[in-house]
C-alpha positions in Angstrom: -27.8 -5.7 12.2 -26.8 -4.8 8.4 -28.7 -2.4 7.0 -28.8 -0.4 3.7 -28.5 2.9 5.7 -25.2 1.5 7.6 -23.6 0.5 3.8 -24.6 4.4 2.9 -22.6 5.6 5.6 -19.6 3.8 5.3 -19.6 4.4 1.7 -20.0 8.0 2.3 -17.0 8.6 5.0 -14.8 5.9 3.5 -15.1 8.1 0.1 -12.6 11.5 0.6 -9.6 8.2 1.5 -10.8 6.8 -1.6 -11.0 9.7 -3.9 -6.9 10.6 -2.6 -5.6 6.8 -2.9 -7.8 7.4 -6.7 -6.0 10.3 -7.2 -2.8 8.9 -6.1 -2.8 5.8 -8.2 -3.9 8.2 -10.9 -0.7 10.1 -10.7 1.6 7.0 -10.8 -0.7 5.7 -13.7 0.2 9.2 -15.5 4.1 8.9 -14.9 3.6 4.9 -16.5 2.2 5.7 -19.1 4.5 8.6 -20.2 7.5 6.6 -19.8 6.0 3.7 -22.1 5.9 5.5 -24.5 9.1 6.6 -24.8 11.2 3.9 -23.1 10.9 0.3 -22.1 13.8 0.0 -20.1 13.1 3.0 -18.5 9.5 2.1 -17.4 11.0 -1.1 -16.2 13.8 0.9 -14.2 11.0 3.0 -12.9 9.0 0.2 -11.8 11.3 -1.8 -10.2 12.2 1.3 -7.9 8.3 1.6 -7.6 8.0 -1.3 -6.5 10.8 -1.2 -3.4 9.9 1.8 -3.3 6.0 0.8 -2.0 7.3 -1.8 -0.1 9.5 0.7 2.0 6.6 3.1 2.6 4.2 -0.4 3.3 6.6 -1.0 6.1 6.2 2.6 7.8 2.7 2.4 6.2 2.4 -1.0 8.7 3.9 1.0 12.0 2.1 4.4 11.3 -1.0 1.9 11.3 -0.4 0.4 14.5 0.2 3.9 16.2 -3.5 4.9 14.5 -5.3 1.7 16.5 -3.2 3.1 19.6 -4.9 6.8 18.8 -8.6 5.8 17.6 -9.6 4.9 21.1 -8.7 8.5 22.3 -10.7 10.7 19.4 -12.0 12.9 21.8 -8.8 13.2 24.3 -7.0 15.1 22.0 -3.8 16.2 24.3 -3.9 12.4 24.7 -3.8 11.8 21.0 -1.3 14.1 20.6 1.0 12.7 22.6 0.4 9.2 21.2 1.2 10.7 17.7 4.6 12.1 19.2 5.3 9.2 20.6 4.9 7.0 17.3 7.4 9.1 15.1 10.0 7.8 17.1 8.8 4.4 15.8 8.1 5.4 12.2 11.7 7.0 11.7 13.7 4.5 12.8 11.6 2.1 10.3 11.8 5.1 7.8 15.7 4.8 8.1 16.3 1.4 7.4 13.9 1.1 4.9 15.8 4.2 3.1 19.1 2.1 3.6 17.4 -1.1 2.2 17.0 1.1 -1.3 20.2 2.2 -1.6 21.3 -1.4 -2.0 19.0 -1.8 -4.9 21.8 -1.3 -7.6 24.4 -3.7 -6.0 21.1 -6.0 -5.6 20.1 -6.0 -9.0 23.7 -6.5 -10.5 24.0 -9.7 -8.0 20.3 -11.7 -9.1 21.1 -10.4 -13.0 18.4 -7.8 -13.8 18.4 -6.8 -17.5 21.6 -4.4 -17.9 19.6 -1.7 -20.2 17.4 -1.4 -16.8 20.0 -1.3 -14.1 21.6 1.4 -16.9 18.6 3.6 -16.6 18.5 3.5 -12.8 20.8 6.0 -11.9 19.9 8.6 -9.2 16.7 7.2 -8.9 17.8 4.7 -5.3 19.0 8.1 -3.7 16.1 10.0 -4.6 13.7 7.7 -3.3 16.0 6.6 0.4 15.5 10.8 0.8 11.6 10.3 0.4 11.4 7.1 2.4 13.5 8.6 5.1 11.1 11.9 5.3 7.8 9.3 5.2 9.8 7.7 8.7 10.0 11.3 9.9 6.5 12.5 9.2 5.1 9.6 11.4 1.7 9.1 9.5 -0.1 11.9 9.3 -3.0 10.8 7.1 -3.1 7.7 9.3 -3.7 9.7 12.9 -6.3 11.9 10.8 -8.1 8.8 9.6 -7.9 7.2 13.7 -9.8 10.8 14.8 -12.8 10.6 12.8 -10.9 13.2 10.1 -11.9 11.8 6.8 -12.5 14.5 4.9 -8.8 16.4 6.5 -7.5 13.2 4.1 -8.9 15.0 1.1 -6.8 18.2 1.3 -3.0 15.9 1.4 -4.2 13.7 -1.6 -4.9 17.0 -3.5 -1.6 18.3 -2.9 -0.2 15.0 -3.8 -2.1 14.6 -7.7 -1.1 18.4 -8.2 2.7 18.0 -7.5 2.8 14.2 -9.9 1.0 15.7 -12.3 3.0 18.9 -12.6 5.9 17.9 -12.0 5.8 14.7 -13.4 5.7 15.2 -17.3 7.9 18.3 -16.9 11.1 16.2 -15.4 10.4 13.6 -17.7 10.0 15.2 -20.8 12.0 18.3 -19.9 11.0 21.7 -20.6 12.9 25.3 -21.2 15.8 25.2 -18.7 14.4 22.2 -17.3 16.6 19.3 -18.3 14.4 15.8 -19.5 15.5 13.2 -16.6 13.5 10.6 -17.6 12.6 7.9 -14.5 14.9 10.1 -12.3 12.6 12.5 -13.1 9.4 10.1 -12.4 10.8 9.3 -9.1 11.6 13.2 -8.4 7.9 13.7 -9.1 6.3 11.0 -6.9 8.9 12.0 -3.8 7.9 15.8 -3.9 4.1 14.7 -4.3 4.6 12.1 -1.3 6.6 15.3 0.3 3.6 17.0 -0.2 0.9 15.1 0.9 2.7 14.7 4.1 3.3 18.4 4.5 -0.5 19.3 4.4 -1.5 16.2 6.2 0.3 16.9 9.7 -0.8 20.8 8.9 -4.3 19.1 8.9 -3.6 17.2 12.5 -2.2 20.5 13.8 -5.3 22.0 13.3 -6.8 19.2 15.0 -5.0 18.5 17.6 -2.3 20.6 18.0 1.5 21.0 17.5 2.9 17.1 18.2 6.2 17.1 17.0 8.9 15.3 18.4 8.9 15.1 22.3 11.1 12.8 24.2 9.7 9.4 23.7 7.4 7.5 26.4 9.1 4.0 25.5 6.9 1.8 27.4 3.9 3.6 25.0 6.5 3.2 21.9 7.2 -0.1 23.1 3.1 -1.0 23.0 2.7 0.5 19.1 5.5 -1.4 17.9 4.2 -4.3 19.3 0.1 -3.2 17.2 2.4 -1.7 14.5 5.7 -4.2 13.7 3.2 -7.4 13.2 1.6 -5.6 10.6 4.8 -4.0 9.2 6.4 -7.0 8.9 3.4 -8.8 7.2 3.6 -5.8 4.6 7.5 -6.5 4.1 6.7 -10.0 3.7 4.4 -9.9 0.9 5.4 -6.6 -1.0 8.6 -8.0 -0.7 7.9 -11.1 -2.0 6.4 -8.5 -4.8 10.0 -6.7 -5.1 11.3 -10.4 -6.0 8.9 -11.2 -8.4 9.7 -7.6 -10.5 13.2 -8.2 -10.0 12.5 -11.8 -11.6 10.6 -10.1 -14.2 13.0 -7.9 -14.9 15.5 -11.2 -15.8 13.1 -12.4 -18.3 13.4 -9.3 -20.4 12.6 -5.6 -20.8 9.6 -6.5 -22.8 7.8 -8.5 -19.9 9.1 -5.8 -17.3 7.6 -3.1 -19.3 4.4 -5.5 -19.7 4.3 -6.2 -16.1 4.9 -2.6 -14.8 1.4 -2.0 -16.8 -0.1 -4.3 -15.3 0.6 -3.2 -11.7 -0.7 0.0 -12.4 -3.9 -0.9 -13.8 -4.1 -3.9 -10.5 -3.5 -0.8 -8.0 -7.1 0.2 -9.3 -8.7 -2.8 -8.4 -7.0 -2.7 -4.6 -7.9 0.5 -4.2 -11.4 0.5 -2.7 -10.9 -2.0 -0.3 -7.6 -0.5 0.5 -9.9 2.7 1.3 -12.7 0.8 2.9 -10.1 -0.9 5.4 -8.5 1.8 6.4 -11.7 3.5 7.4 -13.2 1.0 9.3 -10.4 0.0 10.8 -10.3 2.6 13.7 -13.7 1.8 14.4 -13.0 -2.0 14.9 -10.0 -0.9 16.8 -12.6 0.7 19.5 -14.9 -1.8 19.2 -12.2 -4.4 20.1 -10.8 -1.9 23.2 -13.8 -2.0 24.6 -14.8 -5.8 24.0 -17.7 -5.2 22.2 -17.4 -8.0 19.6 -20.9 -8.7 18.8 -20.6 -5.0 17.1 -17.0 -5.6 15.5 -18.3 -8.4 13.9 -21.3 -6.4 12.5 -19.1 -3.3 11.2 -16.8 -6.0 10.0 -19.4 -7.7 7.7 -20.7 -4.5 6.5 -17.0 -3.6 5.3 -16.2 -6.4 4.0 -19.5 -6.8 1.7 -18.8 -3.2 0.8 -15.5 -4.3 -0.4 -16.6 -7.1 -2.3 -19.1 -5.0 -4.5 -16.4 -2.4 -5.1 -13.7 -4.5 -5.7 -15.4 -6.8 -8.2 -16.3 -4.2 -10.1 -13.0 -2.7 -10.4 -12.1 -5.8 -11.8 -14.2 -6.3 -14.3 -13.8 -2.8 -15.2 -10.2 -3.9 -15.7 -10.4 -6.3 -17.4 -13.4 -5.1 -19.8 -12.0 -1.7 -20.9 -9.3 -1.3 -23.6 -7.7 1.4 -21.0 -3.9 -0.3 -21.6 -3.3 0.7 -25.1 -3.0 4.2 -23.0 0.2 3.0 -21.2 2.3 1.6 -24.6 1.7 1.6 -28.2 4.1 -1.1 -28.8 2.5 -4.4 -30.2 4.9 -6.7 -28.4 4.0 -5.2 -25.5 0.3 -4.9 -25.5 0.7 -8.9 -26.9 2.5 -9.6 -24.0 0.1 -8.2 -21.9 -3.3 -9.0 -23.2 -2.1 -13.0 -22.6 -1.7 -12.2 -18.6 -4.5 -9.3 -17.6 -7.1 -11.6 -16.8 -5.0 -13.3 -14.4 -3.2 -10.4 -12.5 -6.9 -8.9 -12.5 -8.1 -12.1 -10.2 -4.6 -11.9 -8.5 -5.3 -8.0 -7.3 -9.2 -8.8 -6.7 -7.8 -11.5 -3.8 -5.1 -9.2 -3.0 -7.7 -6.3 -2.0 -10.0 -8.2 -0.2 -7.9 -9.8 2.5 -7.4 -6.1 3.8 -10.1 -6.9 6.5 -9.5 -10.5 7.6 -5.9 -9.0 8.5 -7.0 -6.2 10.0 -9.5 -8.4 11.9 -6.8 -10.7 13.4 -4.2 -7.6 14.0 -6.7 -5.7 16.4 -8.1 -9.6 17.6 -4.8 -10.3 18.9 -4.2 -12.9 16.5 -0.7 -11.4 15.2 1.3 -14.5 15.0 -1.6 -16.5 13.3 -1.3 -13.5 10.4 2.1 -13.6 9.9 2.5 -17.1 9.9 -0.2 -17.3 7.4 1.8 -14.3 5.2 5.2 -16.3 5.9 3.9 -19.1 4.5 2.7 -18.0 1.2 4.5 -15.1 0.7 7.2 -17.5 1.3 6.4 -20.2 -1.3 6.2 -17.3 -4.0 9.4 -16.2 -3.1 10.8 -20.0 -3.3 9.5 -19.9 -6.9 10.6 -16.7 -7.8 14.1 -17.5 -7.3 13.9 -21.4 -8.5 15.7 -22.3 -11.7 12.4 -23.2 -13.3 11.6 -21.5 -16.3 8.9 -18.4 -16.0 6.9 -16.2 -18.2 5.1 -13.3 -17.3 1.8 -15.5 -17.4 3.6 -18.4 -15.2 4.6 -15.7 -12.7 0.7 -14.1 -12.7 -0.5 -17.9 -12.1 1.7 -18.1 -9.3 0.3 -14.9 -7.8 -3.1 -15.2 -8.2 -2.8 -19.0 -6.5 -0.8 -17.4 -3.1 -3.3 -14.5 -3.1 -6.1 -16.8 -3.1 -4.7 -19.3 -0.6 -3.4 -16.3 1.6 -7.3 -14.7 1.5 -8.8 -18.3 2.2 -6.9 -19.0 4.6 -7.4 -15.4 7.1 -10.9 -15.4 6.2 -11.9 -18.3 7.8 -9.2 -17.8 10.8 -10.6 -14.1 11.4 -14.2 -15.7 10.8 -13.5 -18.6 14.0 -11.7 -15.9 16.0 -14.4 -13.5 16.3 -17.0 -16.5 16.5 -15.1 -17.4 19.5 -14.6 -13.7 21.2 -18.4 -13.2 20.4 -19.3 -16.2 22.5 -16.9 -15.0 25.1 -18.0 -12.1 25.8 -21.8 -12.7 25.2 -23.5 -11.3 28.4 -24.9 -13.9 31.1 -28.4 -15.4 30.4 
């Protein structure tokens, strides 16, 4: 039953994870902004690394997920857990490694589909600064992700802490340069958001420790490794599928003009806001489905599953109307062209990123219902068609490319509500006891 007491609750755990994805998103905000000011084609350098740059850690983010379902059934076996958690590094750092490999083919990449030259110019060490950081994400094996699976919200606090102090440290002082410190610009940017990431990581798995003990690296169980990648690479390769369909439509962006890329690098910012909350909300109820489904009890699952998904509703429609209501980009740019440019398109990347938040749970429903290829055909699908248009020779605009978003978010969120919706209809009746 859904009560007002059970909304409080979730509200209440699911709120350290959302204060550190707040804080994070705040720090990347921060570097955005500073940059344009200065620099169009830098923000749009910076942005296009951002966004390979997400869609690398989304694909460890997907794996390190999938090892967190494996360990949510065990929070109170903790030398199980801990050998679970060893077990998934190996995982992570292989998909750390070829996601680092993947960036530092983003220059030839860029030359080849013919991004603006003024932002492949400002590129520079930026691809090898961020393969380091991916590869150490692969290596670290999720830390946040195993605290999250053992009931360890508020262990999630301390890493996001680390993480705003380090961007916004370090961020305006290897931008800007100060003293003996040299101004790098959106090397600098991407130093800052590597060490903060570095961080985080660093006092996350000191959190686990503390929890559950030393993991590190033991030799690998493979049939267990086998099993993760199997919860893990479905939703992995669902992430690379759609945040790479995002990495194409920046990259396209980025062919229309520095002025659009600068525009749209804005407007991911501010849309990382709106995704937020349900981002937060997913991830914390998504152990507790994961137990739930272990243990067949789907009558509850679909309960909790309702309750987060209402909860994400509220939240997220406010973020976007919050968005869209408050004059909060003339922070990121004082250029005219650019806040022009912009103004014409917010409304409809702020409906894009609303859709884009709230199929967090119908995906995490279907993952943990065993529905994986349903999902990713689903993701192929219209991931797929935005790619297709993407790299058409029709003509685009910033504003054609946010229509084009905002349609395959919509028809993607349609489309695994109502699947997860018959799926758990179907389990429920399933497992219904005997009258």
């Amino acid at each position: 039953m859904i009560s007002v007491k059970s909304f409080t609750v979730m509200l209440s755990k699911s709120a350290p994870l959302m204060l550190v994805l707040a804080a994070d998103v705040f720090g990347i905000a921060v570097l955005t902004a500073i940059l344009g000011n200065s620099n169009h084609a830098a923000l749009a350098a910076f942005n296009l690394i951002a966004v390979f740059f997400i869609t690398g850690s989304a694909a460890i983010a997907g794996v390190v997920r999938g090892i967190a379902l494996e360990v949510a059934p065990f929070k109170e076996d903790h030398a199980s857990a801990r050998l679970l958690i060893s077990d998934g590094r190996w995982l992570s750092l292989v998909v750390g490694a070829t996601a680092s490999c993947c960036m530092l083919a983003l220059p030839a990449l860029s030359t080849g589909i013919n991004v603006d030259q003024a932002v492949i110019n400002e590129l520079g060490f930026m691809p090898v600064v961020s393969a380091a950081g991916l590869l150490l994400q692969g290596l670290a094996g999720g830390g946040q992700a195993s605290l999250l699976a053992l009931d360890r919200s508020q262990d999630v606090a301390w890493s996001g802490i680390a993480d705003t102090l380090i961007v916004l440290s370090l961020g305006p002082l290897l931008i800007l340069g100060l003293g003996p410190v040299p101004a790098m610009g959106p090397t600098g940017a991407v130093a800052a958001l590597v060490g903060a990431s570095l961080a985080s990581m660093i006092v996350a798995n000191w959190r686990l420790v503390k929890v559950v003990g030393k993991t590190g690296m033991r030799k690998p169980r493979w049939g267990y490794v086998v099993e993760m990648a199997k919860l893990g690479l479905p939703i992995s390769a669902n992430a690379l599928m759609k945040l790479g369909a995002f990495a194409v439509v920046a990259a396209t962006v980025s062919t229309i003009g520095v002025v659009p890329a600068a525009a749209y690098a804005i407007v991911l910012s501010l849309s990382s806001f709106i995704t937020l909350p349900a981002t937060a909300v997913g991830q914390f109820a998504g152990p507790d489905l994961a137990r739930q489904a272990k243990s067949e009890n789907y009558r509850t699952f679909r309960t909790n599953s309702r309750q987060a998904q209402i909860l994400m509703v509220v939240l997220t429609v406010l973020a976007s109307l919050l968005m869209i209501a408050t004059p909060i980009s003339g922070v990121y740019t004082s250029d005219t062209s650019v806040q022009d440019t912009l103004r014409g398109s917010l409304v409809v990347f702020a409906v894009a990123a609303l859709f884009e938040g709230l199929r967090v749970m119908p995906n995490y429903e279907l993952t943990l219902m065993k529905r994986k290829a349903l999902t990713t055909l689903i993701f192929g699908i219209g991931y797929g068609l935005l790619t297709a248009y993407m790299v058409s020779p029709m003509p685009k605009s910033l504003m054609s490319v946010g229509v084009a978003v905002l349609v395959v978010n919509l028809g993607v969120y349609v489309a695994q509500f109502y699947a997860a919706a018959h799926a758990v209809k179907q389990l429920t009746k399933v497992s219904a006891p005997l009258r």
